[in-house]
C-alpha positions in Angstrom: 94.0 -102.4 108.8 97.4 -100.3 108.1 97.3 -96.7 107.0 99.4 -95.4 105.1 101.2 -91.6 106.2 98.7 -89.2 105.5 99.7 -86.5 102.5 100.8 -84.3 105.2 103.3 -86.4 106.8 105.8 -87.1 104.0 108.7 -90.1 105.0 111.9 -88.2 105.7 115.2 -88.7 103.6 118.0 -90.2 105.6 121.0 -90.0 104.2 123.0 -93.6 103.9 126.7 -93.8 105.1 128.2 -93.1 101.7 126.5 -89.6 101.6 127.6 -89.1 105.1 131.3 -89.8 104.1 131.4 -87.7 101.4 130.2 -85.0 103.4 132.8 -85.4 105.8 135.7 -85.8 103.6 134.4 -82.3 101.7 134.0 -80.6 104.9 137.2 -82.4 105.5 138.6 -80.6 102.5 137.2 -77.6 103.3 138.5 -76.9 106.3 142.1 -78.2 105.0 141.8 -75.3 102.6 140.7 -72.7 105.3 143.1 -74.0 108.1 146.4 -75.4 106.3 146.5 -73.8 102.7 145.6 -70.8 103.7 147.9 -69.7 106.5 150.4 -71.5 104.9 149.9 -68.8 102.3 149.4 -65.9 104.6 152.9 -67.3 106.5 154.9 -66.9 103.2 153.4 -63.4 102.8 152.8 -61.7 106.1 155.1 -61.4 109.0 152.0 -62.0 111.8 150.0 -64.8 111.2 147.7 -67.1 113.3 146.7 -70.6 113.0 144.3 -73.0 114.9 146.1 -76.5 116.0 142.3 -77.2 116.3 141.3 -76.6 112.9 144.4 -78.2 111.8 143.1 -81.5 113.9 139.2 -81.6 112.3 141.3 -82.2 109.3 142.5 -85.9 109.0 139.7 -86.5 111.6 136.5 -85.8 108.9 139.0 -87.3 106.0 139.4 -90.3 107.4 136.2 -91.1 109.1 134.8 -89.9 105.8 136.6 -93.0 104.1 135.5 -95.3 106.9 131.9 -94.5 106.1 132.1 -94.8 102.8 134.3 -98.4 102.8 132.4 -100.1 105.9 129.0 -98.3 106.0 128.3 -98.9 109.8 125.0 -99.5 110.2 124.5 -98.0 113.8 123.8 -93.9 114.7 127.6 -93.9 115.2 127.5 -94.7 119.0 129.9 -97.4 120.3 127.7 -99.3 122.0 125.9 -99.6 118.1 129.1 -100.5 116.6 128.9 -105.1 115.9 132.0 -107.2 117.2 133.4 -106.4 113.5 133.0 -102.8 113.2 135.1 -101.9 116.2 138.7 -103.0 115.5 137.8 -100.9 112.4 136.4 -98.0 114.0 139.8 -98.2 116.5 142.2 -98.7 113.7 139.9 -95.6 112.3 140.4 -93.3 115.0 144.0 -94.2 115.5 145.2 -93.3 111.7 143.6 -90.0 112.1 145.5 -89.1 115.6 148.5 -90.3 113.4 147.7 -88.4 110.4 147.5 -85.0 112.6 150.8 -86.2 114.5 152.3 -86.2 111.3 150.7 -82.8 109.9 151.6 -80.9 113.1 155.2 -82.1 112.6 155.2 -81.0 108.7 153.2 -77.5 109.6 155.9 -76.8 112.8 158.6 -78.0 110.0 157.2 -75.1 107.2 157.2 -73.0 110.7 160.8 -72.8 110.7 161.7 -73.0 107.0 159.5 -69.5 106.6 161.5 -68.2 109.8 159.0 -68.6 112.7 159.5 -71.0 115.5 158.3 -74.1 115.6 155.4 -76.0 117.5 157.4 -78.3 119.1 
């Protein structure tokens, strides 16, 4: 004989891969409007300014993992060793386009560096 949960014990929500995505590509967002727009503006109107290279990193990092939930919904906790024989050239490609994508924004921030008279990252 099977019981069913008791009243007390509901069944917990778990959020599917498309909600996880979308999460990460607003928190993606989010930080993008904390850690780029905003010192870019404070750079145009203040003299002293800081900025985080790691904040500028979480960036294309939630974006685009963000996407690759949402487009391949991997059906392991995330782990590698849950990943199938299909889902792993995709995770790698994944992972790959978002070191490029922050390659490519450090090299555009260190370039709006030194238009706005500060030197550059690099």
């Amino acid at each position: 004989m099977e019981i069913d949960a008791l009243p007390s014990q509901k069944k917990r929500f778990k959020p599917g891969p498309i909600i996880g995505g979308c999460f990460l590509i607003l928190l993606g967002l989010g930080f993008g409007y904390f850690f780029i727009y905003r010192k870019l503006e404070e750079m145009k109107l203040q003299q002293d300014f800081t900025y985080s290279m790691k904040g500028m990193m979480i960036v294309p990092l939630c974006i685009v993992f963000g996407f690759y939930y949402i487009i391949f919904k991997p059906a392991g906790a995330g782990a590698w060793k849950d990943l199938t024989k299909r889902e792993k050239p995709f995770f790698i490609a994944a992972l790959l386009l978002s070191l490029l994508s922050f390659a490519g924004l450090a090299y555009w921030f260190s370039h709006q560096l030194t238009a706005n008279g500060y030197a550059p990252i690099f």
